[in-house]
N, C-alpha and C positions, 0 to 999 in steps of 0.2 A: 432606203438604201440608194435608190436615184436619185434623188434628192441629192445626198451626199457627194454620189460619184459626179455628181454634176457642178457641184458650187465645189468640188477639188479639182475637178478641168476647169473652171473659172480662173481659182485660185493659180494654179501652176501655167496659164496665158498669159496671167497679168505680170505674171513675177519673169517670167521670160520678157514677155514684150519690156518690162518696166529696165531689163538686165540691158537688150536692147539700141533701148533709146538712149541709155543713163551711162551705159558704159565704159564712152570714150573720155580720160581724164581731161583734155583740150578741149570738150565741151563744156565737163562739168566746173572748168575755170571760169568759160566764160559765162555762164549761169550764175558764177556768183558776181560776178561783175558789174550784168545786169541785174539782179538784184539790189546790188549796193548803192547803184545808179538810177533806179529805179523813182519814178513822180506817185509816189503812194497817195495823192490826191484822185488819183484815177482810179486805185483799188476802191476809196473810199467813194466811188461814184458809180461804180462797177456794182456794191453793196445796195445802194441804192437804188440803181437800176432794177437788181434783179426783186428785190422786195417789191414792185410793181409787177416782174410777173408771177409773182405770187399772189398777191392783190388780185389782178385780172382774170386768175385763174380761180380763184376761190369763188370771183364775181360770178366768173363762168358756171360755175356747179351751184353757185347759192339759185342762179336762174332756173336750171335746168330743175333743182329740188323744187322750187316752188310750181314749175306743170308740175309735179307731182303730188302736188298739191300737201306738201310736206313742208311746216310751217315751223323752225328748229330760230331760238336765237340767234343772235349775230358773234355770241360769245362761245355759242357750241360750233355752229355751222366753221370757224375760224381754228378751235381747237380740232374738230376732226380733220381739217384739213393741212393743218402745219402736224399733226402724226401720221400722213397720209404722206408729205411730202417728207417727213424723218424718214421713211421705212423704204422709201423709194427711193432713195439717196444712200444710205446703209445696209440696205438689203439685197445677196444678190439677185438677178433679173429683174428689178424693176418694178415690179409688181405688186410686192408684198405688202405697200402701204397701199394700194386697192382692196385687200383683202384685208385688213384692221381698219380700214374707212367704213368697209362695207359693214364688215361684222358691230362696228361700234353705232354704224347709222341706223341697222337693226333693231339693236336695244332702246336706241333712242324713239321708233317710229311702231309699236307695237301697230299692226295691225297693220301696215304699211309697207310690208317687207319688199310685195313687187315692184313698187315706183321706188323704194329706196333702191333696190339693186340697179334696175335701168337708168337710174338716176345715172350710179357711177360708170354704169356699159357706155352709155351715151356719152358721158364728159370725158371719155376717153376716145371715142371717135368722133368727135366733133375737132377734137383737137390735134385728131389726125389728119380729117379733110384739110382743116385749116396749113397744118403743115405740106402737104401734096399741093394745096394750091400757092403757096409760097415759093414752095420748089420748082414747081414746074416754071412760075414768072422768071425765078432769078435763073435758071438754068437757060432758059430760052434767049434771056438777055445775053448771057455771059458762055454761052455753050462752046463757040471758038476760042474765047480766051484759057477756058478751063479744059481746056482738051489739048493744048496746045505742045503739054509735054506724054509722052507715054506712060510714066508712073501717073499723073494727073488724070489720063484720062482713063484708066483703067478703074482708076478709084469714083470716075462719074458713071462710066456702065455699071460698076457694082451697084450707086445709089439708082441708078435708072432700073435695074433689075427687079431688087428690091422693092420701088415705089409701085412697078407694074404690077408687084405681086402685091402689092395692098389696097392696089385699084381692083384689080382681079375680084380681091376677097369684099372689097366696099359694092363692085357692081353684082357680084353671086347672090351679096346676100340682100340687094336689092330688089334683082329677079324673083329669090325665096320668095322676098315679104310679100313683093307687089302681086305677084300670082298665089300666094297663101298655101306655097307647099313646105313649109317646114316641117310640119306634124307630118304627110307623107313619105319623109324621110327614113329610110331604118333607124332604131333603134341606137346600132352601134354606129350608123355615120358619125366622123370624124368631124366635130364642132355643132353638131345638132343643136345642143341646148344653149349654146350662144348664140346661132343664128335662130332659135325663138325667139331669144330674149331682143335680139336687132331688128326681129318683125315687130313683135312688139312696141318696140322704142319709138322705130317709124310713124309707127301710124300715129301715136299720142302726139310725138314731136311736130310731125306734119301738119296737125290741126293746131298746134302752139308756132305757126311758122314766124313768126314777129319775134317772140323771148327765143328759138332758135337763131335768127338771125343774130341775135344782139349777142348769144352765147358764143357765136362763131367768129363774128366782131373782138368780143374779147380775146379769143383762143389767137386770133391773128395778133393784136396788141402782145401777149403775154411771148409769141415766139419773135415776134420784133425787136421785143426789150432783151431776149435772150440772146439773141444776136448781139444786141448793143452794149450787152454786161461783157461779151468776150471783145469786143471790139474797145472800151476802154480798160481791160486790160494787158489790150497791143498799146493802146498809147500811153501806160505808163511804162512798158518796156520800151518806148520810144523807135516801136514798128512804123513804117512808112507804107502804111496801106490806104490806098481809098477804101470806102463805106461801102459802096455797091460792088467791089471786087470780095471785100473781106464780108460780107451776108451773102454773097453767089456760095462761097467757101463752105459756110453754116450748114445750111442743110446738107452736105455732104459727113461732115464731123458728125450733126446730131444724127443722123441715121443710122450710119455706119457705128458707133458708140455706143447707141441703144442697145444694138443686137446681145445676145445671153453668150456671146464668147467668152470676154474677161470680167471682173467683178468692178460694175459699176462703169466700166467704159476707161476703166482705167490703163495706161500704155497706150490702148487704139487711140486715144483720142492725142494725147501727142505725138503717135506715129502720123495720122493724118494730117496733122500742122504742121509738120515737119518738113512733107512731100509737099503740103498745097502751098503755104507761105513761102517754105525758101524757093521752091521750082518758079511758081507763077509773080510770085509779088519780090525776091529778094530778100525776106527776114533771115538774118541768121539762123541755122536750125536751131541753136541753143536758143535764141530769144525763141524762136517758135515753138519751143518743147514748151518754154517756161510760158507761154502763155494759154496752152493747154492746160498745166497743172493747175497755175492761180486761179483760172478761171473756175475750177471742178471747186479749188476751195474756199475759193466767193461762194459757191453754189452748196456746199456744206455748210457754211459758215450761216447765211441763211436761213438753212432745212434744219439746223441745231435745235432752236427752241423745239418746235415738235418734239425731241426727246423730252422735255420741261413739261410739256404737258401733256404727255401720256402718262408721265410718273402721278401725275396728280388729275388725272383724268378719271371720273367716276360717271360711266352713262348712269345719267337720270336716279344717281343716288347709288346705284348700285355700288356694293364692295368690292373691290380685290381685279386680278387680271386673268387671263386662260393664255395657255401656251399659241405661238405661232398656229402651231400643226392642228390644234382643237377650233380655232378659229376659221380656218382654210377648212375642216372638216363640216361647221357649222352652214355655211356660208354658200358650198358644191351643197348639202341637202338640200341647201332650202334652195337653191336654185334649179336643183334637180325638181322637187316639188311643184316649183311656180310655172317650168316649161310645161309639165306633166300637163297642170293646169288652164295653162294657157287654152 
């Protein structure tokens, strides 16, 4: 039932924010304007781009699986992770295709359940670092100019807020690992069994500090090209932005979009183009809405196959599929299990 009431506050953000954006008839003319005007060479390159950080990010986790010494095809290791990116594009919060990666790299790794799990904990904060250290360069570069208006900058203290609070939680649970009080913990402390699983990660990662490095190299590549997927399709709407203004921009959208308000980052993310393009750079809002949207459906357009190959997806021979909720269920035991263990 939370659950529920949760992805219906989702649902009823999105549809506001989307009423909104989308509202004013004078915008929605010239939306189609610029569409019809539009250099769809640049969508087709936008495609392309982003299928690289897809690439990079797979490269990213195919690394991290093998310290763990989990040794899966190049045909499997590909199909878990284009259903890993379907679900995290389709599903609301984000996450849900972590939890069908995880549960599916399970089946696949009999005996291997702990390195499979940290596999996925890790390639989710590796990609995080990677993202805070991008931020923090471009914001530093660009912090006067993105501050310059008050909607602007109100929208940079929230991602400043935000990042402190996930530096906060990267150095907590560094402290945890590095002085080895996690299991010291209560019981019912809030994130316990994930910050075992982050001590854990540590320490194996740390002695693999080479194929870390390389994974965190990609994690930087793969949010570069994401930037550069939205930035050619400002220039097939024929936006007049520089490169280092419109990637200062980036990490503000990707953060703030992320968060579990609306379904999928949907409306926030053209409400933030909206403010940051037309205030700082002069895009029209309507090209700025529209470059919000196309981009999200560059970025479904891509994560599509994954629906292709979960339908025909059979770990390791196995038949047939288990619900969302049975998989989520499978997946919290066995990690309850592993910290227990640890």
């Amino acid at each position: 039932m939370k659950k529920i009431l949760i992805a219906l506050l989702q649902i009823a953000v999105t549809l506001a924010v989307l009423y909104w954006v989308f509202h004013d008839q004078h915008k929605r003319a010239q939306m189609a304007v610029a569409l019809r005007t539009a250099d769809y060479r640049w969508i087709a390159a936008a495609l392309v781009t982003y299928l690289v950080v897809e690439a990079s990010a797979a490269v990213r986790w195919w690394i991290l699986l093998k310290v763990q010494q989990i040794h899966l095809s190049i045909s499997r290791v590909s199909g878990l992770f284009l259903i890993g990116m379907f679900y995290n594009q389709f599903l609301p919060g984000g996450t849900g295709g972590d939890i069908i990666k995880s549960y599916f790299l399970l089946k696949e790794t009999p005996g291997k359940a702990t390195g499979a799990l940290l596999a996925v904990v890790f390639d989710r904060l590796v990609g995080l670092v990677a993202l805070i250290s991008l931020t923090g360069t471009l914001i530093a570069l660009r912090y006067r100019w993105l501050t310059q208006l008050a909607e602007t900058k109100h929208l940079v203290w929230l991602l400043m807020a935000i990042l402190a609070s996930a530096i906060l939680m990267l150095v907590t649970s560094f402290v945890v690992s590095g002085f080895h009080l996690a299991h010291k913990l209560p019981a019912r402390f809030p994130g316990r069994e994930r910050l075992i699983e982050l001590s854990a990660a540590y320490h194996l990662y740390a002695r693999h500090w080479r194929a870390t490095l390389v994974a965190f190299g990609a994690s930087i590549i793969a949010h570069l090209c994401t930037f550069a997927t939205f930035l050619c399709v400002a220039f097939a709407f024929r936006a007049s932005v520089g490169v280092i203004d419109f990637f200062a921009v980036m990490p503000i959208e990707r953060t703030i979009s992320s968060l579990p308000i609306s379904f999928a980052g949907v409306g926030l993310r053209e409400k933030i183009f909206q403010i940051m393009l037309h205030g700082l750079c002069g895009v029209p809002e309507a090209v700025a809405v529209l470059i919000g949207s196309m981009s999200f459906l560059v970025m479904l357009a891509c994560s599509a196959p994954g629906g292709i190959v979960y339908l025909f997806y059979r770990p390791s021979g196995r038949a047939g599929h288990v619900k969302l909720s049975e998989m989520r269920k499978e997946v919290a035991t066995l990690e309850h299990e592993i910290t227990e263990g640890e």
